[in-house]
C-alpha positions, 0 to 999 in steps of 0.5 A, spaced: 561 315 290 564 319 297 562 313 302 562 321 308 562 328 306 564 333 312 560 340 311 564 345 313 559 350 313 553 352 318 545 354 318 542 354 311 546 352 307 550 346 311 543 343 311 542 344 304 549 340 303 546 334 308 539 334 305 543 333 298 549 328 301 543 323 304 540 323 297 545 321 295 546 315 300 552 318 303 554 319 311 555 326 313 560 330 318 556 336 321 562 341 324 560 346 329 562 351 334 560 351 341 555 357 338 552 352 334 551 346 338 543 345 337 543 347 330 539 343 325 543 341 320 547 337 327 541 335 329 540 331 323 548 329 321 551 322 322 557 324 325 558 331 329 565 334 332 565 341 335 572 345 333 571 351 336 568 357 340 563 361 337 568 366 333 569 365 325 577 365 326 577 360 331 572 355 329 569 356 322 575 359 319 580 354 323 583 349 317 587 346 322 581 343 327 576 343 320 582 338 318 582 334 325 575 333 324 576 330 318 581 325 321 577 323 326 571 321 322 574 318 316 571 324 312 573 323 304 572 330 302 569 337 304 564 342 302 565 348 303 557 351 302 558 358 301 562 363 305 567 362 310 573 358 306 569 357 300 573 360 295 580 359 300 585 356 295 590 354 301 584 350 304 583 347 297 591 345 297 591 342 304 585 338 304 588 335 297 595 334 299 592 330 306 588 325 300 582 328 302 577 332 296 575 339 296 568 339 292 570 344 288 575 347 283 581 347 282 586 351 287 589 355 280 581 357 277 579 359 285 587 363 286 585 366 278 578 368 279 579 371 287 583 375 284 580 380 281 585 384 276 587 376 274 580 375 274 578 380 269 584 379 264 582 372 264 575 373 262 578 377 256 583 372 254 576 367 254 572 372 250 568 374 255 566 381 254 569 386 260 567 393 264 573 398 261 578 400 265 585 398 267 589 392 265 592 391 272 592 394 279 594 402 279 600 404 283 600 412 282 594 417 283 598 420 277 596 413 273 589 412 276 588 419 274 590 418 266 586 411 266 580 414 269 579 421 263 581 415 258 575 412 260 571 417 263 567 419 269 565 416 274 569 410 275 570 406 280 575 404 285 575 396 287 580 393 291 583 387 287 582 381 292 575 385 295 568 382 296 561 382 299 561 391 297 569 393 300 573 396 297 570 401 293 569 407 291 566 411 286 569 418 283 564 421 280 569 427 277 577 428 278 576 432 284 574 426 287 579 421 284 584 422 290 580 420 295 576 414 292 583 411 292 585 412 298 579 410 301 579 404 297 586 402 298 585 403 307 579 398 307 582 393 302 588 393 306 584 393 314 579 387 310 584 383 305 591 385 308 593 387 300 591 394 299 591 394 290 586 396 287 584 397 279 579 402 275 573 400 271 568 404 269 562 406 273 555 404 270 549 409 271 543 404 270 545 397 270 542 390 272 547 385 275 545 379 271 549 373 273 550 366 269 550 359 273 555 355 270 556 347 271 563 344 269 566 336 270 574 338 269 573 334 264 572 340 258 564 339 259 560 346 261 554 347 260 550 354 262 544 353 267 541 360 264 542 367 267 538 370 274 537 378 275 540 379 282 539 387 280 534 389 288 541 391 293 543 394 299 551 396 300 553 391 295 549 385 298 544 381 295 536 382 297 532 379 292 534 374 286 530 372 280 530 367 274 529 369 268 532 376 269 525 380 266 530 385 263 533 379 257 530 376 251 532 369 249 537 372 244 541 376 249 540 370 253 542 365 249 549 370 247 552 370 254 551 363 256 553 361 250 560 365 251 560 363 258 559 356 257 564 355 251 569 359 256 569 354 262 570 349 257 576 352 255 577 353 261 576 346 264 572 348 270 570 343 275 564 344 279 559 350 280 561 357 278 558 363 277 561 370 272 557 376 273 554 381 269 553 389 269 548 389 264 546 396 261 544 397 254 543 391 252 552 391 253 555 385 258 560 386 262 564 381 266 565 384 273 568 377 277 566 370 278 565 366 284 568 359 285 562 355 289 556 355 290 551 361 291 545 364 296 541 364 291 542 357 287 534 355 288 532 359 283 535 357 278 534 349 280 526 351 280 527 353 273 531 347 270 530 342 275 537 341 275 540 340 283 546 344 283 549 341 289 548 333 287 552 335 281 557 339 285 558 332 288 558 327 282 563 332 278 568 332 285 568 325 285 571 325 278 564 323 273 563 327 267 557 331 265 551 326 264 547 332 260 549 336 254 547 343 253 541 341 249 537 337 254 537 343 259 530 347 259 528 353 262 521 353 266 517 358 268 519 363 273 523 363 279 523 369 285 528 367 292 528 373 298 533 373 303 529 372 310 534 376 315 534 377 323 533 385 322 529 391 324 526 392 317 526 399 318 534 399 321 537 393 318 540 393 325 541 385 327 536 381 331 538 375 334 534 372 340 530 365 341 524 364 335 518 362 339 514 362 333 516 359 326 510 358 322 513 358 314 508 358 308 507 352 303 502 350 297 505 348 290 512 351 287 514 354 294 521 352 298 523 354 304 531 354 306 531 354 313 536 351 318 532 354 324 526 351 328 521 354 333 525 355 340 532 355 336 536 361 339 539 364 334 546 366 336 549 373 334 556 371 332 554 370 325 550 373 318 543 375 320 540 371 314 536 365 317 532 363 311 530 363 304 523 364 301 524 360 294 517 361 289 516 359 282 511 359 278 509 359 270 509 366 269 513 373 272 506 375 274 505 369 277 510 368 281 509 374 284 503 373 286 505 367 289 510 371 293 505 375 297 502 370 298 507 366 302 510 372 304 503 374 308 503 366 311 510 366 313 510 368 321 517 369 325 516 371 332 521 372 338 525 377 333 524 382 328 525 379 321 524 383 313 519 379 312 515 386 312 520 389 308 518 385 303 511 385 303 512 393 302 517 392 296 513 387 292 507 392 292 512 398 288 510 398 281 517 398 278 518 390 282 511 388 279 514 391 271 521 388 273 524 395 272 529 396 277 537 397 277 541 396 283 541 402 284 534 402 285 534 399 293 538 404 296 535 410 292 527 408 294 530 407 301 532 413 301 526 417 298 521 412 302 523 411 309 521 404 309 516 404 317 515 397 319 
């Protein structure tokens, strides 16, 4: 096993690393910017090396000081956490060819599976079901055109290297074709520097289901079951759940078998997740992520099965201690995102918190990096914390969650603490009748007032 593992991340996440590393038995490097000299995951690791001023580019970005950090600590491998350099095939590569392990995939499956059109065709060779669209990158309006009537209106317009909601556009006709690519094209290009973009088609009513998969490299996989991640704003995630109310246990166990026997094929090392838009009891794969997720702890409530231990082992070179059979899904699992922001604006809140209290009580999780008097800084991703339940039934696990929604005080910022108080009373949350248009349409009819 690693001897020390640098944590090339920050707030919640780096915490979580480090929590998992401990029980592990394994020393920890905390990386940090000048911004972060306090964090708690600093405060907690063995070794801490500062590489940078407070913006990303210079610090949490900067692959020169990350691998300076190692050097000087000993450090045997990184994780990477989510975000930042995560899914950065370059960053993987370097790490490798100074002896030091990514804990991750491979570089090939991360370049595969960030590139979107690559991505789609090889789901499709991997028997994964795709969303229609085009086979590649669209070069003419005239191809984007003839693609868009052969599937039918509305489509969308995705940047072929995009994430995190740019670079899309939807058409909802062929008068709106042309501006959807333009547009596409200029915020891919501004974002990710390479303007290609493809066509799929645009789902009315779908829910995004997503399938947590776990590969040694070794030709094991296994799928740790599905999480409805449908409740979203701007492409962004708000609430996570496991097991999505919209499946049965047929539809379920068809898409993690298919999912699963893929990465086998694939012989994919580490976590990974491939998303779904559900819609008509129809799957269609829309790109997988290579690492670690936000919402992870829902999944790990329902089987278990901690994610980043196994992340760890299988970096490490162990084969999977468990087959698909001895995985077992228990009761049910919900995770809010805890932003600093108005929760009326959804305009960032940074500041010092002068009161933390967050709520507790059985089947109840907080992944937090903050701490009373912690001055959260504003160079960053507003969300400071995770609000994990689980309980035996949905219905229970609900409950729960107003509960611990009413118990969890965050004062010094503004936090969406009310908002979701305010979204979990709506009767279509409480049926699990929602689709991820569903957030942005009730904000629009309903002004959320805090």
């Amino acid at each position: 096993m690693f001897e020390k593992i640098l944590i090339a991340n920050r707030g919640e996440i780096a915490l979580r690393v480090l929590r998992a590393c401990k029980e592990l038995g394994i020393k920890t490097v905390a990386i940090h910017s000048t911004a972060d000299a306090n964090a708690m995951h600093v405060r907690l690791a063995d070794e801490s090396v500062c590489i940078g001023p407070p913006p990303v580019r210079d610090s949490y970005l900067n692959i020169p000081n990350i691998l300076a950090a190692c050097e000087i600590t000993g450090a045997e491998a990184v994780h990477p956490g989510y975000g930042f350099l995560s899914e950065n095939a370059r960053f993987a590569d370097i790490l490798t060819a100074h002896g030091v392990t990514f804990i991750g995939p491979t570089a090939d499956h991360i370049r595969i599976m960030g590139d979107k059109i690559e991505a789609k065709a090889t789901a499709k060779r991997l028997g994964i079901p795709v969303v229609p669209g085009s086979d590649g990158a669209v070069t003419t309006d005239e191809d984007a055109h003839r693609i868009a009537a052969e599937i039918g209106y509305p489509v969308l317009v995705k940047a072929s290297a995009g994430g995190g909601g740019r670079g899309m556009r939807v058409a909802l006709d062929a008068s709106e074709m042309s501006g959807a690519l333009s547009a596409a094209r200029s915020e891919a290009k501004n974002a990710f520097g390479d303007d290609s973009v493809y066509i799929e088609k645009y789902l009315l009513k779908p829910r995004h289901i997503e399938v947590q998969v776990l590969g040694d490299g070794q030709g094991n996989a296994v799928h740790l079951g599905e999480r409805d991640c449908s409740l979203q704003r701007r492409h962004q995630k708000v609430l996570e759940e496991a097991r999505s109310p919209a499946l049965d246990d047929a539809a379920r166990e068809r898409i993690g078998g298919i999912v699963a026997r893929a990465m086998a094929e694939l012989n994919y090392r580490g976590v990974g997740t491939i998303e779904f838009l559900y819609e008509d009891g129809e799957f269609y794969f829309i790109e997988m992520n290579t690492r670690l997720q936000v919402e992870h702890p829902v999944t790990e409530m329902i089987t278990g099965i901690d994610l980043v231990n196994e992340q760890i082992k299988v970096a490490n070179g162990q084969a999977l201690t468990f087959r698909q059979s001895d995985v077992h899904f228990n009761g049910h699992a919900i995770e809010c995102r805890i932003n600093a922001e108005n929760p009326a604006t959804f305009a960032p809140s940074p500041g010092k918190i002068t009161y933390w209290h967050p709520p507790g009580g059985l089947g109840v999780r907080v992944d937090s990096g903050v701490y009373q008097g912690y001055t959260i800084p504003p160079y960053y991703d507003s969300m400071i914390g995770k609000l994990i339940v689980h309980g035996r039934s949905r219905a229970e696990c609900l409950m729960r969650m107003q509960r611990c929604l009413d118990e969890f005080v965050v004062d010094g910022i503004q936090s969406t603490i009310p908002l979701f108080k305010h979204l979990l009373a709506q009767q279509d949350i409480i049926d699990g009748n929602y689709d991820i248009h569903w957030l942005e349409k009730w904000l629009a009819t309903n002004p959320f007032q805090a």
